[in-house]
ROMARBA-316842 format. One line per 4 residues: their letters; for each residue x, y, z of C-alpha. Coordinates in nm, 3 decimals, padded with zeros to 5 digits. Layout:
a = X,Y,Z  ...
//
This chain:
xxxx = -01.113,01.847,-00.833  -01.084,02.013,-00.502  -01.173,02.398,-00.520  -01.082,02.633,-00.221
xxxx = -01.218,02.989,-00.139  -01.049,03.208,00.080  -01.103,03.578,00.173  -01.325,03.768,00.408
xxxx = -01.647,03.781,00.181  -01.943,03.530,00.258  -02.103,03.615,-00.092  -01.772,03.436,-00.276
xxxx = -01.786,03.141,-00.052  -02.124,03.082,-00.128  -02.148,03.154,-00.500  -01.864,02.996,-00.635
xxxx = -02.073,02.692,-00.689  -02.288,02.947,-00.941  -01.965,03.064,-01.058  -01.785,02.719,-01.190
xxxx = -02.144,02.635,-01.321  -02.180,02.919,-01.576  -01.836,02.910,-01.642  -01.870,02.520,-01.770
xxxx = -02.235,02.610,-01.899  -02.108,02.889,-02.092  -01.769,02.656,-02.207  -02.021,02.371,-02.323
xxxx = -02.229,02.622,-02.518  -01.984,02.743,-02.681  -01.973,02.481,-03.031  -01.987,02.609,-03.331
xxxx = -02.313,02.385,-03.452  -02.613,02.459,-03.250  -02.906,02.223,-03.231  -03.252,02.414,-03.383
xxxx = -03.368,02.686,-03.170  -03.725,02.536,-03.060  -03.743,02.683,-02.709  -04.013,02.820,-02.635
xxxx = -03.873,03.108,-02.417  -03.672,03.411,-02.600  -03.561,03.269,-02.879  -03.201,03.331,-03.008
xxxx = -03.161,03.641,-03.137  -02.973,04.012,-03.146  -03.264,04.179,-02.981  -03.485,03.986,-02.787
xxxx = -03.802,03.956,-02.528  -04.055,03.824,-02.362  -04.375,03.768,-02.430  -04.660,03.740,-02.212
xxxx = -05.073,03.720,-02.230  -05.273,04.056,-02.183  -05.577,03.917,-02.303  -05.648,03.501,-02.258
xxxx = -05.321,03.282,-02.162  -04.996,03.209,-02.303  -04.640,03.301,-02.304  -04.345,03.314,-02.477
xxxx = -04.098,03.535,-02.681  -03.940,03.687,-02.976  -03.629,03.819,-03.146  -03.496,04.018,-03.422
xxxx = -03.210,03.973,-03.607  -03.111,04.237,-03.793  -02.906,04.121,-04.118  -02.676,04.380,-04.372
xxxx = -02.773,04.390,-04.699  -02.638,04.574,-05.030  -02.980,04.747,-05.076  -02.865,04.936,-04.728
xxxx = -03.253,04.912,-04.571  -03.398,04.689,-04.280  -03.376,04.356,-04.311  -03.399,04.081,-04.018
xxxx = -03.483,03.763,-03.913  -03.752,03.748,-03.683  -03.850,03.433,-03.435  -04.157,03.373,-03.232
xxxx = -04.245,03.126,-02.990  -04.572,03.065,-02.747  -04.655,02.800,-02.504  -04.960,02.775,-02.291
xxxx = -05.150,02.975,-02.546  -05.503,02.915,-02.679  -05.523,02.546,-02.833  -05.563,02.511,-03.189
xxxx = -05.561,02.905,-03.281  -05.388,03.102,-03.537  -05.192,03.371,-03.455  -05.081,03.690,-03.688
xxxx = -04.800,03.858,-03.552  -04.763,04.210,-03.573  -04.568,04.537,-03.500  -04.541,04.887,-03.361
xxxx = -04.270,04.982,-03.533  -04.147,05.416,-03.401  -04.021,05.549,-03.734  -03.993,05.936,-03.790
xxxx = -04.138,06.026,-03.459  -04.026,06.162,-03.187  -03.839,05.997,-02.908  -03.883,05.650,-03.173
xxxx = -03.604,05.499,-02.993  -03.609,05.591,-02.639  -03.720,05.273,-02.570  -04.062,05.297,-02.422
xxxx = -04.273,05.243,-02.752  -04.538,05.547,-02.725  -04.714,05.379,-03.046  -04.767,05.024,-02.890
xxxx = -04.906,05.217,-02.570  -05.100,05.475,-02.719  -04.928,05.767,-02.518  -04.749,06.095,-02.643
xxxx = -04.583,06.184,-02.875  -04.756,05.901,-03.061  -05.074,06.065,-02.967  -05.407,06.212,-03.204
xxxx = -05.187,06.500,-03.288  -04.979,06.302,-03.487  -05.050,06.175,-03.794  -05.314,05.856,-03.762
xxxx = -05.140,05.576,-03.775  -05.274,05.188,-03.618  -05.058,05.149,-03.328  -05.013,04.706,-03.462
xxxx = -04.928,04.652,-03.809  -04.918,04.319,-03.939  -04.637,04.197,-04.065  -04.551,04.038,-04.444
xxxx = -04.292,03.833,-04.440  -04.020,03.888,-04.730  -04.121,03.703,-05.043  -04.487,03.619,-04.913
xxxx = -04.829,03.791,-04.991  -05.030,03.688,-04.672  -04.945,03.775,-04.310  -04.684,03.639,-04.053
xxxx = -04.958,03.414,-03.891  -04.864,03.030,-03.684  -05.097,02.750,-03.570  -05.078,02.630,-03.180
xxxx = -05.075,02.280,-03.074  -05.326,02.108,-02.912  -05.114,02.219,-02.595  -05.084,02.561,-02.716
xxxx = -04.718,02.589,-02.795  -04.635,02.738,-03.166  -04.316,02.885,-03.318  -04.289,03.072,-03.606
xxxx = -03.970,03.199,-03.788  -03.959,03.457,-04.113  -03.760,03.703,-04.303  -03.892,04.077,-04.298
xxxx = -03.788,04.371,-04.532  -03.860,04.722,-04.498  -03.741,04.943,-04.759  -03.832,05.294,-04.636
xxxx = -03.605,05.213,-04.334  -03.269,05.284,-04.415  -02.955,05.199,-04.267  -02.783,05.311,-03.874
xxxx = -03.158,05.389,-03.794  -03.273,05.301,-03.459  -03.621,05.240,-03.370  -03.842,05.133,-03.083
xxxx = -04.036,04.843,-03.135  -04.276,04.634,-02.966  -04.493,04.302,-03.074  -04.817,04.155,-03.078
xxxx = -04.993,03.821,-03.095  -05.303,03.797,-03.171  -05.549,03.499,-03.234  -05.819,03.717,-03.392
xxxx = -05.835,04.049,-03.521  -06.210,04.142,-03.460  -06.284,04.022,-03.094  -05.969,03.882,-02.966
xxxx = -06.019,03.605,-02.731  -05.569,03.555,-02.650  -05.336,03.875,-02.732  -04.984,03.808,-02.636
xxxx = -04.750,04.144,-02.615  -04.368,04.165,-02.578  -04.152,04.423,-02.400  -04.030,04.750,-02.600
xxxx = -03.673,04.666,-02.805  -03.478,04.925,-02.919  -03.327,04.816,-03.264  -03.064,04.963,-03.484
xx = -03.039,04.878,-03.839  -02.762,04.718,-03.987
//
């Protein structure tokens, strides 16, 4: 296959190699049965980030996947994955959910960063809750590898969030709840129930 550029611009001459790449990347991807999502970047997902080490080492991401249901409340699948992290730890993965607050979904997550309007003159509140997943009594928590690599996927339900709202969020990982030696944060989402 022979492929010629013409024109004035520089910038097309030298990208079209990008180009015809995505466009067959993006052609191959597109089969209806995808292999198991096991990366241990963002994982697949409606809204989605990355994930990096504030405390310790480690990296990764997560995503939300918000799902309809007749009940009309929040409901999603959520997806975590680490690598690099501490060896052999458990995580419990958590939340900073902006519900009923000001600015909630102006995406910077006030709550996760401790910063007006989710200040002391609002109603206390922990900025991390941990999550439950749907159907379970104990926390969202994962195991690392000996390498430090972990995934964790789970359903969540939230009732008292009904349906069209949108909400900042922003997560946590963290391998002990007392005196943390590895916290892993994400960026702030903005989600929108479905």
């Amino acid at each position: 296959m022979r492929i010629t550029i013409t024109g004035r611009s520089a910038f097309y001459r030298k990208a079209w190699p990008t180009i015809l790449f995505a466009t067959i990347a993006t052609a191959a991807c597109s089969d209806s049965t995808s292999p198991a999502d096991t990366t241990f970047d963002n994982p697949v997902g409606t809204y989605k980030s990355s994930m990096v080490a504030v405390v310790g080492v480690g990296e990764g991401g997560m995503s939300i996947t918000p799902k309809s249901i007749p009940e009309g409340y929040f409901t999603a699948d959520i997806k975590i994955r680490v690598r690099n992290a501490r060896a052999n730890a458990t995580y419990t993965v958590q939340r900073a959910p902006e519900i009923g607050r000001a600015l909630g979904n102006n995406g910077v997550c006030e709550r996760a960063l401790g910063i007006a309007p989710w200040s002391s003159t609002d109603t206390p509140a922990a900025a991390f809750v941990t999550f439950i997943p749907f159907g379970a009594t104990a926390a969202a928590t994962f195991t690392t590898s000996a390498s430090g690599d972990g995934m964790l996927d789970f359903e969540f339900r939230a009732s008292m969030i009904p349906k069209d709202t949108k909400f900042d969020v922003m997560f946590r990982l963290v391998d002990d709840m007392a005196a943390p030696a590895s916290v892993l944060l994400s960026q702030c989402v903005t989600v929108t129930v479905i």
